[in-house]
C-alpha positions as CSV (number, residue, x, y, z in Angstrom):
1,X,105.5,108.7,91.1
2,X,103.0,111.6,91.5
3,X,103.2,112.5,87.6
4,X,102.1,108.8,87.1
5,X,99.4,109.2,89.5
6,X,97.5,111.8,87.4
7,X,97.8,109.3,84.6
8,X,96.5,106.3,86.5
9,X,93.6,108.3,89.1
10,X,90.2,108.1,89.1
11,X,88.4,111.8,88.7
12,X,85.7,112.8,91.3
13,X,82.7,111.9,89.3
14,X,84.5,107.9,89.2
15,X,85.0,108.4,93.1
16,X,81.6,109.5,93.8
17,X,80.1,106.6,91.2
18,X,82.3,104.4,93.4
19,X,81.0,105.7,96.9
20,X,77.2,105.4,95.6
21,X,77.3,102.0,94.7
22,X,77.5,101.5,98.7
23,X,74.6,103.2,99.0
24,X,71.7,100.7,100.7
25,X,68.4,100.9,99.6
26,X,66.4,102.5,102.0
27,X,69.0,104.0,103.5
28,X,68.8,108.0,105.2
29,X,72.1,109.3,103.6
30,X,73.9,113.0,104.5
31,X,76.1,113.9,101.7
32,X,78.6,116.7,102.6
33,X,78.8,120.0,101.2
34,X,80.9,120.1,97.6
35,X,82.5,116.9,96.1
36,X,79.9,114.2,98.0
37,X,77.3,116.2,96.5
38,X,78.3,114.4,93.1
39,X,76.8,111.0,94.8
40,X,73.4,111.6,94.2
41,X,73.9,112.0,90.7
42,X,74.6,108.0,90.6
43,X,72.6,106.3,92.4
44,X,72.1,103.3,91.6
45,X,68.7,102.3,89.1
46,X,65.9,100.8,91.4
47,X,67.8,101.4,94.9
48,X,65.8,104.1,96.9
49,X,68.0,106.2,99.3
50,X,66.7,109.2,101.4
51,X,69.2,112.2,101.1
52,X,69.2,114.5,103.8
53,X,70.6,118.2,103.9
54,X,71.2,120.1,107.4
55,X,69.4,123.3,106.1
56,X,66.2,121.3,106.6
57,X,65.2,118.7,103.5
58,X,64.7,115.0,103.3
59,X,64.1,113.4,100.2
60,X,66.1,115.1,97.3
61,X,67.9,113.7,94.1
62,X,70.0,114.7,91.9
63,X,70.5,118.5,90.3
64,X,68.4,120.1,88.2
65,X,69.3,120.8,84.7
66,X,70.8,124.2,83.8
67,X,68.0,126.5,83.8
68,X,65.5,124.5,85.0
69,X,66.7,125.4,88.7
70,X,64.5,126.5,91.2
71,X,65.9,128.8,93.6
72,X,63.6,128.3,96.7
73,X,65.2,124.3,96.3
74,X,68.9,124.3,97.4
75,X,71.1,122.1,99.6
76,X,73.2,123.1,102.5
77,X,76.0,124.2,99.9
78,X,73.3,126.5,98.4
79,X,73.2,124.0,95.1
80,X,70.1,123.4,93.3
81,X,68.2,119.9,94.2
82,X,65.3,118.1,92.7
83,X,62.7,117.0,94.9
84,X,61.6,113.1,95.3
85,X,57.8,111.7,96.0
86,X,57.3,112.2,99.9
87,X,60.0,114.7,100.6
88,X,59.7,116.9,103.2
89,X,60.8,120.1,104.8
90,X,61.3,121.3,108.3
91,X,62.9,123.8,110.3
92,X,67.3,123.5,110.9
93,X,66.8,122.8,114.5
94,X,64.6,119.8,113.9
95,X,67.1,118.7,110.8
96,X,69.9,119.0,113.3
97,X,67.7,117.0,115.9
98,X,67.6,114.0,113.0
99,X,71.4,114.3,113.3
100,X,72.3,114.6,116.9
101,X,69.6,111.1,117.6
102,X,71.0,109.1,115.4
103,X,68.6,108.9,112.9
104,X,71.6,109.0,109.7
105,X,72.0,105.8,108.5
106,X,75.5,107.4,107.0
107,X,77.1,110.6,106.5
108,X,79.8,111.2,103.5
109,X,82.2,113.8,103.8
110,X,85.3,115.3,101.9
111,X,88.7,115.5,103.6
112,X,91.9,117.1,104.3
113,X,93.3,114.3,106.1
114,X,92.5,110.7,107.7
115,X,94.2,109.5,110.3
116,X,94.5,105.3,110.8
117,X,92.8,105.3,113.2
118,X,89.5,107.3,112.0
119,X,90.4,110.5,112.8
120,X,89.1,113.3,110.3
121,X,90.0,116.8,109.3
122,X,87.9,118.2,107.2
123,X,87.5,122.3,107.9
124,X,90.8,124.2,108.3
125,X,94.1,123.9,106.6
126,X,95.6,126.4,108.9
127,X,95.8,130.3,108.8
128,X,93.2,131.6,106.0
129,X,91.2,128.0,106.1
130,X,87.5,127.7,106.7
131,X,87.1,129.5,109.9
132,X,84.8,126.8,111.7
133,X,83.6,123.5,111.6
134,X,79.9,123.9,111.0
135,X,77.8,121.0,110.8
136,X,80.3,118.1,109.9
137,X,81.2,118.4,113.5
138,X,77.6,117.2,114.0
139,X,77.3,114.5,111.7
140,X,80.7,112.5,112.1
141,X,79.3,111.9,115.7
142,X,75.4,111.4,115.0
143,X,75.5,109.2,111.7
144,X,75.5,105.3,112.1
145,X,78.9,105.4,110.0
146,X,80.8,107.9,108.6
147,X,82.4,107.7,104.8
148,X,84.9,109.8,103.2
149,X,85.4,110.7,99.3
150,X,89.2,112.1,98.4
151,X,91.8,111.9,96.4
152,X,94.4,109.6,97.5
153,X,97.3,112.6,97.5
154,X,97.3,116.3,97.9
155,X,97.9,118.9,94.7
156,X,101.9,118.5,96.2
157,X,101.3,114.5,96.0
158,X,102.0,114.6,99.7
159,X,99.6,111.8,101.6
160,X,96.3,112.6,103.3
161,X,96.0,108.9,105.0
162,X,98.2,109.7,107.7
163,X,99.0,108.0,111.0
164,X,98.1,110.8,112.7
165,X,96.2,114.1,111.4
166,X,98.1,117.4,111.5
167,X,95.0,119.9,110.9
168,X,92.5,120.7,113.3
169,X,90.1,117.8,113.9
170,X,86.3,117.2,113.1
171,X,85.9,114.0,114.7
172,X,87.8,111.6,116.5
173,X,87.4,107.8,115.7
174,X,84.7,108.4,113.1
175,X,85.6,107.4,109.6
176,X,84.8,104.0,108.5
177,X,85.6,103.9,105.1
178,X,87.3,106.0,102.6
179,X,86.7,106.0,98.9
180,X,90.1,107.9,97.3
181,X,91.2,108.3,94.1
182,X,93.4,105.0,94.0
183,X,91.4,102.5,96.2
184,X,89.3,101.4,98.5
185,X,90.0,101.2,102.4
186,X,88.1,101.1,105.8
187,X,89.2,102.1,108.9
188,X,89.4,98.9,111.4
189,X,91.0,98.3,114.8
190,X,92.5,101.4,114.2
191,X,94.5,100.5,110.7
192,X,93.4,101.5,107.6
193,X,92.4,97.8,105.4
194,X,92.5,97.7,101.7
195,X,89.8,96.7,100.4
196,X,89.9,98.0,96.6
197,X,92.9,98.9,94.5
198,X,93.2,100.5,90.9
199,X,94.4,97.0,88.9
200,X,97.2,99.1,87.2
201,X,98.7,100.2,90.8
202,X,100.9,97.9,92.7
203,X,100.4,97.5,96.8
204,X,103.8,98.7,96.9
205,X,103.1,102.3,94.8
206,X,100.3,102.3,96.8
207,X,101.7,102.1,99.9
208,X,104.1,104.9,98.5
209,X,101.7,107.1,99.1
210,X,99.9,106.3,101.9
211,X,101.1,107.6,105.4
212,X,100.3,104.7,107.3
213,X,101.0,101.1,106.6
214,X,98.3,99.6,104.7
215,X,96.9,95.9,106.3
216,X,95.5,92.9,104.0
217,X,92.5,90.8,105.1
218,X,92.0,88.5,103.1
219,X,91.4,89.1,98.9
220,X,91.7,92.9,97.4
221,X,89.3,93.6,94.7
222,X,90.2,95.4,91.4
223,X,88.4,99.0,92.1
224,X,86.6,99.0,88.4
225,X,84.2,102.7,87.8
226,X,82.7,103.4,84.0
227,X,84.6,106.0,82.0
228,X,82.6,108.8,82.9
C-alpha cells in the first residue's frame, strides 16, 4: 500500500495550496517554521491575511525572489520574507505577548504525530531530535485554533494520526484540523472527522493508514489541489 501511496499523494506545495485556501480574510495567521512556511506563497488573490513571525514581524508575504533577498528581512526560520503595506516590527517579547493574549486568529504547524484527540508532537523524535520545544509550545495554546500540514505516513509508511502520541508532546488538546497528504480531517469530540479525501483513495485504504478510526459526518468532499 505504501508504494501506491507515493503514486497517489499530494506533495507539500498541494498541501500547503490546500491549507491556504482556509485562510480567512482578515485573519492574523502564525505559520510554523519550515513546511507551513510554503502557505504564504498561495494565498488566495484578493483575501488579505496578516502573517505573523515570533522573531518580531506582522505583515509579511511571500519569499523574495532569488537574489533579490534582503537579509535584515527574515522569518523565525531565518528565511527571507517580503514586506506588505502597514507591516510592522517590534521587539520578541512583545511578539510573544501577541501570542500568549490571544491575539492569533490561527497558528499552522508541522508534525510528528496527532493524536485523536488533538494532541501534538511536533519537536523531538527521541534521542538526537530537536532539543526543545521553542515557541510552538507557545502558540498551540495562545492561537484561536491550531492547524497542522503533514504527510499522511511517515518515510517507513507507519501512521502519524495516532490514537495516542508516542513523542514528547507540544500541546495537549490543540489541533483542530489537519491538512495531510491524503485528506482532510478535523479533530472533534476527541475523534479525528473526515472531511476531504483524495477521489482515487478509498475510506478503507485510508483508514489503512490512519491509527485511529476515522468518523463520517455527514458528505466527504473530493480533496481537489492544481498540479503544481
Amino acid at each position: 500500500m505504501s508504494a501506491a501511496l507515493d503514486t497517489l499523494k499530494l506533495s507539500s506545495a498541494q498541501i500547503a495550496w490546500r491549507a491556504a485556501q482556509d485562510m480567512e480574510d482578515g485573519a492574523y495567521v502564525n505559520l510554523g517554521i519550515g513546511f507551513p512556511e510554503m502557505i504564504a506563497k498561495f494565498q488566495p488573490e484578493g483575501r488579505d491575511v496578516v502573517y505573523h513571525t515570533e522573531n518580531g514581524v506582522l505583515g509579511f508575504g511571500e519569499a523574495p525572489a532569488a537574489g533579490e533577498e534582503d537579509w535584515d528581512l527574515i522569518n523565525a526560520g531565518k528565511k527571507a520574507i517580503t514586506l506588505k503595506p502597514g507591516a510592522a516590527f517590534f521587539h520578541h517579547a512583545d511578539s510573544f505577548a501577541m501570542v500568549r493574549g490571544g491575539h492569533l486568529d490561527l497558528a499552522v504547524l508541522g508534525a510528528y504525530q496527532v493524536a485523536e484527540n488533538g494532541d501534538l508532537a511536533n519537536w523531538s523524535t527521541g534521542k538526537g531530535g530537536v532539543p526543545a520545544v521553542g515557541g510552538a509550545m507557545d502558540l498551540v495554546h495562545g492561537a484561536k485554533r491550531v492547524a497542522v500540514v503533514t504527510d499522511h505516513v511517515t518515510r517507513k509508511g507507519e501512521p502519524k494520526l495516532l490514537k495516542r502520541c508516542a513523542l514528547p508532546l507540544t500541546g495537549l488538546g490543540c489541533v483542530t484540523r489537519v491538512y495531510t497528504s491524503l485528506a482532510v480531517i478535523d479533530v472533534e469530540d476527541g475523534r479525528f472527522v473526515l472531511r476531504e479525501r483524495l477521489p482515487q483513495l478509498s475510506f478503507e485504504d485510508l483508514q489503512s493508514v490512519t491509527g485511529a478510526e476515522l468518523k463520517i459526518h455527514g458528505d466527504v468532499a473530493d480533496l481537489a489541489v492544481p498540479e503544481l
